[in-house]
C-alpha positions as CSV (number, residue, x, y, z in Angstrom):
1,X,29.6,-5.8,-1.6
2,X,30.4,-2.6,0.1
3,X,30.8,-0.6,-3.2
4,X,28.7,-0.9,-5.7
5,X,30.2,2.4,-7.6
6,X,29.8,0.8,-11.4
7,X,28.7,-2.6,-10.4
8,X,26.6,-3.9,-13.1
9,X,23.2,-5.1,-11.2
10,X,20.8,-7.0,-13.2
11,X,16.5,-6.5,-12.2
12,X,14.1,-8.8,-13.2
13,X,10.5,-7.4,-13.0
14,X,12.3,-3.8,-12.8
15,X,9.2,-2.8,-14.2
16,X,7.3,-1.6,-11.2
17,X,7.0,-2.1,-7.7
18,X,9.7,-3.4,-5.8
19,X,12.1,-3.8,-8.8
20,X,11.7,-0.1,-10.1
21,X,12.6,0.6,-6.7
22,X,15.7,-1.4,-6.1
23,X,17.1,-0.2,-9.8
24,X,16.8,3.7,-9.0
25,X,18.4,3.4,-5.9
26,X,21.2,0.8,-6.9
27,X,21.4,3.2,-9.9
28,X,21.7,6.2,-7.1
29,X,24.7,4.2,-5.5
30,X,26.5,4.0,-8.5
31,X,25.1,1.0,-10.5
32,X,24.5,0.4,-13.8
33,X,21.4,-2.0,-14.8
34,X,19.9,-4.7,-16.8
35,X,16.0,-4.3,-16.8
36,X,14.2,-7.1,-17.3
37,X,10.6,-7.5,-17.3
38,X,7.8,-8.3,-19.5
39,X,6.3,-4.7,-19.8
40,X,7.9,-3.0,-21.7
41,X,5.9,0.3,-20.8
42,X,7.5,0.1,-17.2
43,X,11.3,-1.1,-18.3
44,X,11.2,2.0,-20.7
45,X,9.9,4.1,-17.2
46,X,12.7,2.5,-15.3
47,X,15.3,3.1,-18.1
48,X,14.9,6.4,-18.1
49,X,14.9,7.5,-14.2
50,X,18.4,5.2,-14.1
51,X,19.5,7.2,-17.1
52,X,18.5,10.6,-15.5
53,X,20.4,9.3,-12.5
54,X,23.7,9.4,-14.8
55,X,23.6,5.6,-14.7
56,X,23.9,3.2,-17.6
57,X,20.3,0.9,-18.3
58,X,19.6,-1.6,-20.5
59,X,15.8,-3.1,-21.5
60,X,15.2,-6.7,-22.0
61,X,11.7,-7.5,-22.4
62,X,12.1,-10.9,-20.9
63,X,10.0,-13.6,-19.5
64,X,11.7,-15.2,-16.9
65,X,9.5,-18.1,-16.9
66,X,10.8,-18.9,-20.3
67,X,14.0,-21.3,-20.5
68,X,14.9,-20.3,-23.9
69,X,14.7,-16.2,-23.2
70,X,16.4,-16.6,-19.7
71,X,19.3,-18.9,-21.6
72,X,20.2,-15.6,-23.7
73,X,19.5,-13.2,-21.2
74,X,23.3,-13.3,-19.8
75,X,24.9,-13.2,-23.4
76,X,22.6,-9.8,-23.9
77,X,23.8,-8.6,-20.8
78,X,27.5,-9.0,-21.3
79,X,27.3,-7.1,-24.7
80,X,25.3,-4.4,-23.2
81,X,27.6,-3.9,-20.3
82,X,30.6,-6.1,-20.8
83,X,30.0,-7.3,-16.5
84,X,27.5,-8.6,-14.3
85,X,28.2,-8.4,-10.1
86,X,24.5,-8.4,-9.2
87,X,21.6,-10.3,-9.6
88,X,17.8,-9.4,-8.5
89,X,15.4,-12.0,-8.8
90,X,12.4,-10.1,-8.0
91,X,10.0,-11.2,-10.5
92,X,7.2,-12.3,-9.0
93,X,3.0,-13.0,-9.4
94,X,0.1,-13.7,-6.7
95,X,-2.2,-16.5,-7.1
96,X,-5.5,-16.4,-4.8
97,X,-7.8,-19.2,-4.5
98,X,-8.7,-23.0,-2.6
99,X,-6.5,-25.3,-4.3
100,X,-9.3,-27.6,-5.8
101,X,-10.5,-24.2,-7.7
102,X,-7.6,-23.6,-9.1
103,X,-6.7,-23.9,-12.5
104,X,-3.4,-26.0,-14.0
105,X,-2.9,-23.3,-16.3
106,X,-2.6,-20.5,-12.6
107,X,-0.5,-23.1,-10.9
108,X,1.9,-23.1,-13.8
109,X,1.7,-19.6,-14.7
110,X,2.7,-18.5,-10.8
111,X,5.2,-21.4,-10.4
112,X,6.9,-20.8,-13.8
113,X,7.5,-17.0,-12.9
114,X,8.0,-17.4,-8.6
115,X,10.0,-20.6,-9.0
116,X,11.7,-21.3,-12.3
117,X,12.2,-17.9,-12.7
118,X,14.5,-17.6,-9.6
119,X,16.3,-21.1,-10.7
120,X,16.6,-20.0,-14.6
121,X,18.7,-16.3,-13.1
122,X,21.0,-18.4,-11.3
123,X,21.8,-21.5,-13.3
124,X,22.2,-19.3,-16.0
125,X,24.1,-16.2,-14.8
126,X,25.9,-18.0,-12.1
127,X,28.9,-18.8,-14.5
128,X,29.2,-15.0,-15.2
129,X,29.1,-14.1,-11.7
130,X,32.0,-16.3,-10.8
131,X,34.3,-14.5,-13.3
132,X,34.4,-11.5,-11.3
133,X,35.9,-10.9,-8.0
134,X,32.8,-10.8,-6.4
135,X,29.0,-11.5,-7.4
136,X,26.0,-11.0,-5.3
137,X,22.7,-12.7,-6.0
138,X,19.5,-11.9,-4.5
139,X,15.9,-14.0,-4.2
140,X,12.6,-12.6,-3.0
141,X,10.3,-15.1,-1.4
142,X,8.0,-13.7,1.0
143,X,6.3,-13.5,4.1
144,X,4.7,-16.4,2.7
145,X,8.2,-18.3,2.6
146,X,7.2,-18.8,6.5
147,X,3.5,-19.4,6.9
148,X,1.1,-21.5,5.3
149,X,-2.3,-19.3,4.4
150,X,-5.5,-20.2,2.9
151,X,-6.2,-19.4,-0.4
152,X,-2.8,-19.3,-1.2
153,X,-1.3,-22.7,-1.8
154,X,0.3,-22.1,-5.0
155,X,1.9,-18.9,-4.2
156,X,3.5,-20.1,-0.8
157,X,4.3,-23.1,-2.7
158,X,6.6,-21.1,-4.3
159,X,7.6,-18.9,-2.2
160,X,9.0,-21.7,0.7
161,X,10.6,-23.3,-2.2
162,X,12.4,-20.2,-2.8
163,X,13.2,-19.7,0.9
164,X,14.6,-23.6,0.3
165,X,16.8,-22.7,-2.7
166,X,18.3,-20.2,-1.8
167,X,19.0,-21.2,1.4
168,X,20.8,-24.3,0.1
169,X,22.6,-21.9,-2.3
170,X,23.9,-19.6,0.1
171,X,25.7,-22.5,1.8
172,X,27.1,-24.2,-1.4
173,X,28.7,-20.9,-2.3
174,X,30.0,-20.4,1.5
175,X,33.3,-19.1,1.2
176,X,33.4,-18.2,-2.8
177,X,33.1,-14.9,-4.1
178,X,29.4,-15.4,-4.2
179,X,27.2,-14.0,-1.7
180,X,23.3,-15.2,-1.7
181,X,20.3,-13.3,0.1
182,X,17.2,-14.5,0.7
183,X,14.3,-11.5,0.9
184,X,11.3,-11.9,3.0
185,X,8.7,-8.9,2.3
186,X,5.4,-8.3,4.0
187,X,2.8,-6.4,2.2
188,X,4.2,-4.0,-0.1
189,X,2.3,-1.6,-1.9
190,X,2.5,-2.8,-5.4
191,X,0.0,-4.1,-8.1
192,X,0.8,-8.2,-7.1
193,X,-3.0,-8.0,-6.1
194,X,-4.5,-6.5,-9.0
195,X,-2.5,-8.6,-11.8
196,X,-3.3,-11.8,-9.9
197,X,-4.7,-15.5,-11.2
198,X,-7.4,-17.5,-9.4
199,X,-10.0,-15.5,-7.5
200,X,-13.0,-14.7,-9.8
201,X,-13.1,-11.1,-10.1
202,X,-15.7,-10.4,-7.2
203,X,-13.5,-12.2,-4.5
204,X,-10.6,-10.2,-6.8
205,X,-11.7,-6.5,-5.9
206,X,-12.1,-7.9,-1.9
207,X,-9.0,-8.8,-2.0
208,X,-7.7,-5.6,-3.8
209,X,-9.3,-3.5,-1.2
210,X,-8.5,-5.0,2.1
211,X,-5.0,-5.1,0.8
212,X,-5.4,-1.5,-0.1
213,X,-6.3,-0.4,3.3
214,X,-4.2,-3.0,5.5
215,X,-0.7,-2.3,3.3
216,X,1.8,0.8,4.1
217,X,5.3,-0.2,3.5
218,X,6.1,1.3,0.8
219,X,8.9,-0.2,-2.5
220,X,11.2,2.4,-2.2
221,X,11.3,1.8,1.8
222,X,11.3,-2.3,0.7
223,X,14.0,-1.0,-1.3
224,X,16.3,0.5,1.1
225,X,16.2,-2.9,3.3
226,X,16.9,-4.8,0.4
227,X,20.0,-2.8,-0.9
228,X,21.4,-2.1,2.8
229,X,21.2,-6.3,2.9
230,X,23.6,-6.5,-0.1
231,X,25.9,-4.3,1.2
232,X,26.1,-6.3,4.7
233,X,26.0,-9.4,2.7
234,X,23.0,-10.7,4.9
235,X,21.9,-13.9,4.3
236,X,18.3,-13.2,5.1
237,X,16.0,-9.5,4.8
238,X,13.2,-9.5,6.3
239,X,11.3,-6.5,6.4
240,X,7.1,-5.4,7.2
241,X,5.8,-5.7,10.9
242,X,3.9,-9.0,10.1
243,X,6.9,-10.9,8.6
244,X,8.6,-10.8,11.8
245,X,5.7,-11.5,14.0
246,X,4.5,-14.5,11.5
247,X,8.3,-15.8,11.3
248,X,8.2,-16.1,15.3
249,X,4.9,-17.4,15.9
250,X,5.3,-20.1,13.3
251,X,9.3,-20.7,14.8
252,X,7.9,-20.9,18.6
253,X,4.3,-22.6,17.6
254,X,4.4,-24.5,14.7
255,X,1.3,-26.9,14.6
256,X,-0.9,-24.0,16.8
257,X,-0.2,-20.9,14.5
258,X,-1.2,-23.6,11.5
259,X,-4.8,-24.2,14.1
260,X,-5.1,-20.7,13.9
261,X,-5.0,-20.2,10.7
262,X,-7.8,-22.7,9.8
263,X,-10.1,-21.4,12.2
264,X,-9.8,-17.8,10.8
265,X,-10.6,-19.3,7.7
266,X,-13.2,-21.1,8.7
267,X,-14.5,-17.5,10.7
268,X,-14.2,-15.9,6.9
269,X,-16.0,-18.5,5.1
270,X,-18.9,-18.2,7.9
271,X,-19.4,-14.9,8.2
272,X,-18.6,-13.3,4.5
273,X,-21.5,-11.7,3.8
274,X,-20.8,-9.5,7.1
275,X,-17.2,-9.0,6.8
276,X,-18.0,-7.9,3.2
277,X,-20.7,-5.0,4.9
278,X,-17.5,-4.7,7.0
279,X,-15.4,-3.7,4.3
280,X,-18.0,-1.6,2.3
281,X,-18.2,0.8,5.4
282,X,-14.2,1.2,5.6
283,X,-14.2,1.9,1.8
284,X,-16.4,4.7,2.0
């Protein structure tokens, strides 16, 4: 999808981060857009740099974990805009914490909105998409789609079922005027941290600072990569220093990396109380 001069792109979680991001500049290339999120604040943000772009936007306050709201999301869009080429599923929620601490209520929350979220935009706008002479859908998993971390079962969970889904989805649609992308982000500096489940609020701000300090790619930048991958109908975008260097140590070294790994963590767990002086002295 070369040209995306009045495309119709559809945004879920287009209220901040990466997904504000990817609207204004789709918006910039000629797009109109279907903002979807659940804050309504942000969509009404978003809504009115696209407009201010000269760009159509429409707000739908819209949980994508929710079966019912994403079956009448595509029926909203169509009236709003008539079309629908693109589709963003960038929603998307962190879940920290040892799997026997976390909660069922976490585990559903982060797979309803990583997993069925992603699955709900494509069964349900899929049809729409193959009325028009080409559609483009694109998935964000995560660095996390590659590597297995501690404290974050639930989250890669997802996220490697995503990376699964769509794979299998880009070659089912081979050769039809449907083009799938898989997105593969780093860190990104967004507020995934802050509006995460499991961690108790202590281990929360820890993990809010060192994230803080350690992440510079920025969403507009995550942006660019993800919007130049459209147009050169890549199946994967990867994007951050670390994804790349995490995607070929676990390719080359599989069971090692995974050895690594638990060491570190068992490192953290025996030496927290200094890494936390650690941390104290790099915050200020």
């Amino acid at each position: 999808m070369k040209n995306l001069k009045n495309k119709v792109a559809v945004v879920t979680g287009a209220g901040s981060g990466i997904g504000r991001a990817v609207s204004e500049l789709l918006a910039k290339k000629g797009c109109d857009l279907a903002l979807v999120d659940v804050n309504e604040q942000g969509l009404q943000e978003a809504s009115e740099t696209v407009k201010n772009l000269g760009r159509r936007a429409s707000v739908h306050v819209v949980d994508v974990s929710d079966k019912e709201q994403m079956a009448l999301l595509p029926e909203d869009v169509i009236k709003e805009h008539h079309h629908v080429h693109l589709l963003i599923n960038n929603a998307g929620v962190f879940a920290i914490a040892p799997f026997e601490e976390h909660s069922i209520e976490d585990i559903e929350w982060a797979v309803g909105i990583n997993f069925f979220g992603v699955i709900y935009g494509c069964k349900f706008f899929l049809p729409y998409l193959q009325q028009e002479e080409e559609g483009h859908i694109v998935n964000v998993s995560s660095l996390n789609g590659f590597f297995a971390f501690p404290t974050q079962s639930i989250y890669g969970a997802t996220k490697f079922a995503v990376r699964a889904f769509t794979e299998t989805l880009w070659t089912e649609m081979y050769g039809t005027n449907i083009h799938v992308t898989v997105v593969h982000p780093g860190g990104v500096k967004t507020n995934i941290v802050s509006t995460s489940r499991g961690a108790d609020d202590g281990i929360k701000e820890k993990w809010i600072d060192a994230y803080n300090f350690g992440v510079k790619y920025t969403p507009e930048t995550a942006a660019k990569r993800i919007v130049r991958g459209i147009e050169k109908n890549k199946m994967r975008v990867l994007f951050c220093p670390e994804t790349y260097l995490l995607e070929w140590t676990k390719r080359f070294f599989p069971v090692i990396s995974q050895y690594g790994a638990a060491w570190a963590n068992l490192i953290v767990k025996k030496n927290s109380k200094r890494l936390n002086r650690i941390m104290k002295k790099i915050n200020g």
